[in-house]
N, C-alpha and C positions, 0 to 999 in steps of 0.2 A: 479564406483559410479553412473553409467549411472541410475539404478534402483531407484536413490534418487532424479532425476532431474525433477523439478516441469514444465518447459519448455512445453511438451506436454501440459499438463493439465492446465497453466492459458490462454493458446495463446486464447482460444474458447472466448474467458472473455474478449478479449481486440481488440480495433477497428486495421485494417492490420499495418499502419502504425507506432502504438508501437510497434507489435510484431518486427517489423524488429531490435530494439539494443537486443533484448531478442538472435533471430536468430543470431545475428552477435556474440554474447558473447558464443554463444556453437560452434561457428568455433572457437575459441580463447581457450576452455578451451579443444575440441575434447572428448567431453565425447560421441559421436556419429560420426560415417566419416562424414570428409568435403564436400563431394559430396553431400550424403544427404540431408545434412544444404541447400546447397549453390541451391539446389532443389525446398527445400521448399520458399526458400528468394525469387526465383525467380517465381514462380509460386504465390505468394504474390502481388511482381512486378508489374507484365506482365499484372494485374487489375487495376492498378492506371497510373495514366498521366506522372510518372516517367521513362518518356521510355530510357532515356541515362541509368542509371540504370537499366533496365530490360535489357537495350543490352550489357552492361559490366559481366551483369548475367549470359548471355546468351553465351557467348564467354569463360568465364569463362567453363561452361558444356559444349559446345561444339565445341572445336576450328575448327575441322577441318568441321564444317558446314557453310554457309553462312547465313549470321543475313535474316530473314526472309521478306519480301517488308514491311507486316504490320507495322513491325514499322516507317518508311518513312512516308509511311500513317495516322499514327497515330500523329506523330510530327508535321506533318504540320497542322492536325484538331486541335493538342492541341492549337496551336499557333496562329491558325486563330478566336478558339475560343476563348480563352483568350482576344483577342484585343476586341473582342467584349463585353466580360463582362467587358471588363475595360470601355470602353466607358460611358455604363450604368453606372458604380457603380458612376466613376467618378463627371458623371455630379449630383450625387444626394450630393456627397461628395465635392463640387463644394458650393453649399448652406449652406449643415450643418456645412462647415469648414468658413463661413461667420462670422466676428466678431459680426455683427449686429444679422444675428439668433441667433448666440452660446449664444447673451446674453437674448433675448428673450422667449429662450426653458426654459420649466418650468420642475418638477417632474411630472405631471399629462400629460402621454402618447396622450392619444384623446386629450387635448390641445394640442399639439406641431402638432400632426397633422394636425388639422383644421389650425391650426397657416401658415404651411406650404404649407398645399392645399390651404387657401385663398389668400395666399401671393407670394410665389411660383410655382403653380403648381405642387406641390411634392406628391403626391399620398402613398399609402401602398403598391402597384404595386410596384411603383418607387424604394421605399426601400427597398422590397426584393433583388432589383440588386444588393444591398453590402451583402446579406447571398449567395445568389448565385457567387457571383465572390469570398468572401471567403472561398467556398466551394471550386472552383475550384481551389485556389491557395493550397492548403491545397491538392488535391488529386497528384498535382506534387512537391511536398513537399517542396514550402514556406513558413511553418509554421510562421516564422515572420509575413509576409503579410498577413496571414491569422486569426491571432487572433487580428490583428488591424480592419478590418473588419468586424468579424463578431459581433467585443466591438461595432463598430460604428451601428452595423445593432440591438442590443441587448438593444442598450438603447434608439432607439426610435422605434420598431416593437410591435404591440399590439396582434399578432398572438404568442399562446403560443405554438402550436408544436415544429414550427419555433425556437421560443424562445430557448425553451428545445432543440434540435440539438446544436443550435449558443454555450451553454451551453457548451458541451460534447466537441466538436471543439475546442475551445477555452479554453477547460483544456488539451484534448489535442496536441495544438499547443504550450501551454505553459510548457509543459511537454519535447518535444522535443526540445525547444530551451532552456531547463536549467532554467527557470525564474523560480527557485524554491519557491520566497516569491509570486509572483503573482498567482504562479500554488499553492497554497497552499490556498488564497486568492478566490480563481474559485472553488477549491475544499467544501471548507466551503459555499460558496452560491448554488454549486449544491448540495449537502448535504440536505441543507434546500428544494430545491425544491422537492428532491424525497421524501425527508420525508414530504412533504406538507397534506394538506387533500385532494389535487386532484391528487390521484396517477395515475385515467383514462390519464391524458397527460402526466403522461415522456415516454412514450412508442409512436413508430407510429402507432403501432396496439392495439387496445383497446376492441379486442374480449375475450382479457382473464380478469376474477375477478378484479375487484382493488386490493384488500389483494396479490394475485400472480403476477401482474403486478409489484407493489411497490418490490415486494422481488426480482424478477429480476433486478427492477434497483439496488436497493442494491447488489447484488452479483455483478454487474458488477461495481459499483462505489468502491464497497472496492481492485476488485484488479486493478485499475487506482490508486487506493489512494498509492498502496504500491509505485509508482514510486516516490509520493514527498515523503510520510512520512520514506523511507531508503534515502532521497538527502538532507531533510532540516535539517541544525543544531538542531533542538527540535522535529524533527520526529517520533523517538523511542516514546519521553514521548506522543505526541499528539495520534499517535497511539494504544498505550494502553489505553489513555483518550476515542478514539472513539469503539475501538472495543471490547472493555472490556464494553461500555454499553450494557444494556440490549436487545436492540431493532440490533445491530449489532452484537452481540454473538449470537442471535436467526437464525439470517440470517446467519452467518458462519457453526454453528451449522447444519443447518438445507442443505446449498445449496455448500458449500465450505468448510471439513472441513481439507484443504488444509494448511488454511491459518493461520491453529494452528502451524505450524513451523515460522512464520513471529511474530505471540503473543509472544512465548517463547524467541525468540531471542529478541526481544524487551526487553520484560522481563530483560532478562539475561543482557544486554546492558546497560539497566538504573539502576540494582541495585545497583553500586556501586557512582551512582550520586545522588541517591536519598535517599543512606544513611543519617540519620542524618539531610535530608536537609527541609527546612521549607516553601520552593517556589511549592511545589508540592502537589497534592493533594491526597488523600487517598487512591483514586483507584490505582495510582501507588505507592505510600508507598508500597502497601501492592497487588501488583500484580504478586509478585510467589505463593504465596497464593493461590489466587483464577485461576492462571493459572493453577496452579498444578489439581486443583480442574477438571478442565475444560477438562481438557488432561485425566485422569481418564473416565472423562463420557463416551469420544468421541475416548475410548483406540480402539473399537471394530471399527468404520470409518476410522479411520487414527493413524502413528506414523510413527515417523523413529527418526533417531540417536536424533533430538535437542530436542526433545519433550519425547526422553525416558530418556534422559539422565537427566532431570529435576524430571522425575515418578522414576526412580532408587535413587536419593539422597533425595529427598522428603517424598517419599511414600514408598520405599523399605528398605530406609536407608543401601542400601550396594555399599559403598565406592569404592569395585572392579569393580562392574557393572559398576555403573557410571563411571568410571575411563574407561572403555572400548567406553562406549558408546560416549563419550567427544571425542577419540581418532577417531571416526567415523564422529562424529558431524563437530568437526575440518573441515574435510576435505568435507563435505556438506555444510557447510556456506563457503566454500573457492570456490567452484563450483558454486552456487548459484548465479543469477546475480544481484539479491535485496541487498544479503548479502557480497559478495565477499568483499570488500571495511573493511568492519568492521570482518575481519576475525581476527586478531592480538588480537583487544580490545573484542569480542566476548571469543576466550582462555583465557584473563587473567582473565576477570568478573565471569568464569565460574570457573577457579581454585579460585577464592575467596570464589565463594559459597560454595567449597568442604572444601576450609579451614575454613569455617565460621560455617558451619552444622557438622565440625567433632569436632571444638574448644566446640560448645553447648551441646556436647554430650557424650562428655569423659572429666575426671577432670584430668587425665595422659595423656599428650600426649609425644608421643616420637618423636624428631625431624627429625630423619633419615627416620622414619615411613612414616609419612606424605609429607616429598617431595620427595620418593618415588612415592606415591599416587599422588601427581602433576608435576609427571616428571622433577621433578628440581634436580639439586644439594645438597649438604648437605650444603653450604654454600648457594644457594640461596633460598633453601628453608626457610633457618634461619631469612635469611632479609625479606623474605613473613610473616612469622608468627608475626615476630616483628611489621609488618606493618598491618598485619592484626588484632592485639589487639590492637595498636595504631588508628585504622580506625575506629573498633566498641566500643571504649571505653569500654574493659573491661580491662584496664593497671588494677586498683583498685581489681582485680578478679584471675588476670595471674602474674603468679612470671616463671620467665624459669630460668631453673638449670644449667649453663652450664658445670660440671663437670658430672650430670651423664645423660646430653644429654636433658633434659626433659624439659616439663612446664606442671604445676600444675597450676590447675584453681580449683577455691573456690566461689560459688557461695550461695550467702544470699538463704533461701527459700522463697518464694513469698507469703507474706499477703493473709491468708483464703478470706478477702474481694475483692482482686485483683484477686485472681484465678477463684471465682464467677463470676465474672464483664466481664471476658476473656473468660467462658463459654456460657455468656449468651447474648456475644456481637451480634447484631441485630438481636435478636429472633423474638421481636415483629416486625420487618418488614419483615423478612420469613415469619413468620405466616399471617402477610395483605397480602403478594403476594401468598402464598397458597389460603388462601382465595379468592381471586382476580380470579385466577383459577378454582378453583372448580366450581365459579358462571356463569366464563365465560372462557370456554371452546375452545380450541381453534381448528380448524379443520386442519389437517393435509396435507401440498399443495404434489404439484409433482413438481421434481426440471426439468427441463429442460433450454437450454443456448437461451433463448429469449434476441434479441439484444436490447439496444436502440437507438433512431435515432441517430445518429454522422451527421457530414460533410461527410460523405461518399456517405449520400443517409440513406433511414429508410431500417433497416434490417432484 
């Protein structure tokens, strides 16, 4: 299944320090030799202030070599350096951790500074020393320490490059240490910043367009986002909330359209939660829908087993295909590192959709037939079907036979007014964003993996 593994292709997208659990989860599933992996982890490494790590790496690939001086060299400069960014950061964190400041500092940033320079001698100088010493904690991987810092350096620095890094760092750092409602929290405010009207600074180079500037950061912020929105309990729905908008399906569409395997699974994920349910909104009610749609356009970019296997029950309507291609899917969201986790509830949501597309579409069903078609039993497929006419409320519709194995479904014919209504549901706002287009046009970018500043350094 190596040919399905997204691994290559999102690592360029994400700053070193994430790719490492990405790396660590393909020595775990060997969809590629361990050697390789353990290669690239290390050559990852060997760049950052993590050198116990780089040398466990490194011994790891080559036992019978001796670890090299550099890294001696290198521990002791980490360490030397370190004391010294602590010192700085310290003494500014020394002031602002003052009960008497803390309660003085206002919202309005040039207040707090003058506040600080007239009172303390506390400069902007001065407070760079908490991004820079958070930077560094961060490059040998205290991500802890490193997003309390750079929070501390982000709420009072009036420099927005700066800003925008501390940003990126501090999602992050909260990414790594699991703080899934905080990383989610960081994710929402970086969100707003790239989407701001000053797209010239999320970038540390601002030689390229604003319009292609902003769409790099988006490409790179949506696949950071996948790490909270597959960890947080309401991630599925929040994801399809974000990337089913307009302004991010553009960006997918256009720079990633990779990331059409993470929609669909979402999709698939949330339909059976958002049956029936009244706490959700439209775009997900109704986002096999317009996935399906999506997956069609973008057939000729990209596909593989999760996203065909949605165009086969959807768009094909043949039961066999899909039923093939589920059996592949299976085992690509079980490899998957986003998806692996949700592999179990991923099969059942998906045999629901097969049971639910085949119950709308035939008024005979045969029961042996169908869990056949979802690999079940004759008995467990029985309790599927019972469960799934009790789930979509059509008990009033479905009578099952059980002497001559069957259920029969009878369904009202739909009001000439209701079938109008379904045809012609948001016409007029196609036709204002046709329109919208026509007048303004939009011009065509070039995708390339332009970084944005991290903790790392601008890239």
């Amino acid at each position: 299944m190596a040919e399905y593994d997204l691994t290559k292709t999102i690592i360029p997208y994400l700053d070193r320090h994430l790719a490492f659990p990405l790396l660590a989860h393909l020595v775990e599933t060997q969809l590629f030799p361990v050697e390789q992996v353990q290669t690239a982890q290390y050559e990852l490494a060997k760049e950052t202030n993590m050198v116990d790590y780089a040398v466990n790496l490194f011994e790891q690939l080559y036992p019978d070599k001796n670890i090299p001086d550099e890294f001696s060299r290198k521990r002791e400069g980490a360490v030397s350096k370190n004391e010294h960014l602590q010192q700085e950061a310290q003494a500014v964190l020394d002031v602002i951790e003052n009960p008497d400041v803390a309660q003085a500092l206002r919202q309005d940033k040039n207040q707090n500074l003058t506040y600080l320079k007239d009172n303390y001698d506390v400069t902007l100088e001065h407070i760079s020393a908490l991004y820079n010493f958070g930077k560094f904690q961060y490059t040998y991987g205290n991500y802890s320490g490193a997003a309390d810092y750079l929070y501390h350096f982000r709420v009072l620095s009036t420099n927005n490059e700066l800003n925008t890094s501390a940003h990126w760092g501090k999602l992050a750092s909260d990414i790594l240490t699991g703080k899934w409602d905080t990383a989610l929290e960081e994710l929402n405010t970086l969100r707003d910043v790239v989407d701001s009207r000053s797209p010239l600074t999320l970038l540390s180079s601002s030689v390229e367009p604003a319009a292609l500037t902003q769409l790099h950061s988006r490409t790179w912020l949506v696949h950071w986002s996948l790490f909270v929105y597959f960890n947080h309990p309401q991630g599925r729905t929040l994801l399809l909330e974000t990337f089913m908008s307009p302004t991010y399906l553009n960006t997918i569409q256009t720079s990633c359209p990779w990331i059409l395997r993470y929609i669909a699974a979402a999709a698939i994920l949330s339909r059976k939660s958002t049956t029936g349910g009244s706490n959700t909104s439209t775009r997900v009610r109704n986002s096999i829908r317009e996935v399906v749609k999506v997956i069609q356009m973008e057939e000729y970019q990209y596909q593989d087993p999760v996203t065909s296997f949605l165009k086969e029950l959807y768009v094909e309507f043949d039961f066999e295909a899909a039923q093939r291609e589920l059996t592949l899917a299976e085992k690509v969201v079980g490899d998957d590192f986003f998806l692996g986790e949700f592999r179990e509830e991923f099969l059942d949501n998906a045999r629901y959709l097969i049971s639910e597309a085949y119950c709308r579409i035939h008024q005979r069903i045969d029961i042996g037939d169908l869990s056949e078609r979802l690999n079940l039993s004759h008995d467990e497929g029985e309790k599927w079907i019972v469960n799934l006419i009790r789930e979509t409320r059509m008990g009033a519709d479905a009578k099952i036979d059980l002497e001559k194995n069957v259920i029969e479904i009878h369904r009202s014919p739909l009001p000439v007014y209701q079938t109008v209504i379904e045809k012609t549901r948001g016409l007029a706002f196609r036709t204002q964003a046709m329109g919208a287009g026509m007048l303004h046009p939009q011009q065509p970018v070039q995708q390339n993996q332009s970084q944005p500043a991290t903790v790392e350094g601008a890239r």
